[in-house]
C-alpha positions in Angstrom: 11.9 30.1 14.5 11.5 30.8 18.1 8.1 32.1 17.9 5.7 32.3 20.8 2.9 34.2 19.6 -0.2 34.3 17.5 1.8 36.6 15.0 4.3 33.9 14.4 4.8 30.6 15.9 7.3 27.5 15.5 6.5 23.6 16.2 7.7 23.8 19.9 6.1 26.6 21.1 2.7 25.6 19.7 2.6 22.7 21.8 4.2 24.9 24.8 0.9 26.9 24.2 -1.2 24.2 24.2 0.2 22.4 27.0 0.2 25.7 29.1 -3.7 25.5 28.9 -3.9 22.3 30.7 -1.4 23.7 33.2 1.9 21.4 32.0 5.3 23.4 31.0 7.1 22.1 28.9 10.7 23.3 27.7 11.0 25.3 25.1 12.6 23.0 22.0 11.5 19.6 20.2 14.6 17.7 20.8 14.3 18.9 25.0 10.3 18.1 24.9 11.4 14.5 23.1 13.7 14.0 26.1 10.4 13.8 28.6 8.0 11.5 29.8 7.0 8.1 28.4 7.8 7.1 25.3 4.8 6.0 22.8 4.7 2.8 19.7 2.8 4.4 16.8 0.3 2.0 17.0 -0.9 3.1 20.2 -0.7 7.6 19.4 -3.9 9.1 21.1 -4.6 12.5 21.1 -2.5 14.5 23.1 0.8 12.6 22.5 3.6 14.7 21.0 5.0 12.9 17.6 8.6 14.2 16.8 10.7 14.3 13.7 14.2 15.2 12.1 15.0 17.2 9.5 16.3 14.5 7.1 15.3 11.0 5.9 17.4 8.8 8.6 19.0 11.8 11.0 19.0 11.3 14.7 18.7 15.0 15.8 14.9 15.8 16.9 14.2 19.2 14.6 10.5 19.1 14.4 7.5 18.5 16.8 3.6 17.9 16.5 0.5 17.2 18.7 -1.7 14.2 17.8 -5.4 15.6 17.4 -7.3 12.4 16.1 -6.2 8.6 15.3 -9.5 7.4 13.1 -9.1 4.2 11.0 -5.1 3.8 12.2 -4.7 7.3 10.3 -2.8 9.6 13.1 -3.0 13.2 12.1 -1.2 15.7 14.1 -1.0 19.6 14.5 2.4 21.7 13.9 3.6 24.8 12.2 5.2 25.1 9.2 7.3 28.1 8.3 5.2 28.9 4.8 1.6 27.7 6.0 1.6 28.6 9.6 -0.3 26.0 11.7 -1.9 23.5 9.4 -2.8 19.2 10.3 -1.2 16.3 8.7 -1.2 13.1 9.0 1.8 11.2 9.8 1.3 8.2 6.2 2.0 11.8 4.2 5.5 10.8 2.9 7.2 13.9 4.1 6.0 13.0 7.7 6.6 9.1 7.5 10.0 9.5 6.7 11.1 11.7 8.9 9.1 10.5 11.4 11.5 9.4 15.2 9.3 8.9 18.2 6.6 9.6 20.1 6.0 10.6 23.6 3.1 10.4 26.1 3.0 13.7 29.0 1.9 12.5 32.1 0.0 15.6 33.8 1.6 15.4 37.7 
C-alpha cells in the first residue's frame, strides 16, 4: 500500500499517475479522490470516470479505486492494482467487483 512507482503501485496512486499525465492532481487516497467532483449513475461510466469500492459486501468506507477504460455492450471494465497481480482490468458484473461496488465519479479537467 502506498505505492507510487512502477516497482509497486496501489489503486490510488495508479490513477494519481494517470491523471498526472493529463495535468489533474488528484489526492493521494480512494476515499479523498471519491470525495471530488461529480458524481456518476453506472449506466452512464465512460472512460475516464473513477469507479470506487469498499472492502466488504455492504461497508460504507471507500478502500478501493479504479479507472474505467472501455464501456462496450453495457460491460464497464475498469483498471486498478491488485496486491498479488499488480495492475490487471476487470469488469465491474465480476462478482467480486459488483458487490463491493459504491460509486462513481466524473473529474472535471479545470
Amino acid at each position: 500500500w502506498g505505492g507510487n512507482t512502477k516497482s509497486g503501485i496501489d489503486c490510488s496512486g495508479l490513477t494519481c499517475q494517470a491523471f498526472k499525465s493529463i495535468n489533474v492532481a488528484l489526492p493521494r487516497t480512494a476515499d479523498a479522490q471519491a470525495l471530488l467532483s461529480k458524481k456518476v449513475k453506472k449506466d452512464d461510466l465512460k472512460p475516464g470516470d473513477l469507479v470506487f469500492f469498499t472492502e466488504r459486501k455492504r461497508s460504507r468506507a471507500i478502500t478501493h479505486v479504479g479507472l474505467v477504460t472501455t464501456v462496450k455492450r453495457g460491460e464497464v471494465y475498469f483498471i486498478n492494482a491488485t496486491t498479488k497481480r499488480g495492475v490487471i482490468e476487470s469488469g465491474l458484473s465480476e462478482e467480486y467487483w459488483k458487490d463491493r461496488y459504491k460509486t462513481a465519479k466524473r473529474i472535471v479537467k479545470k
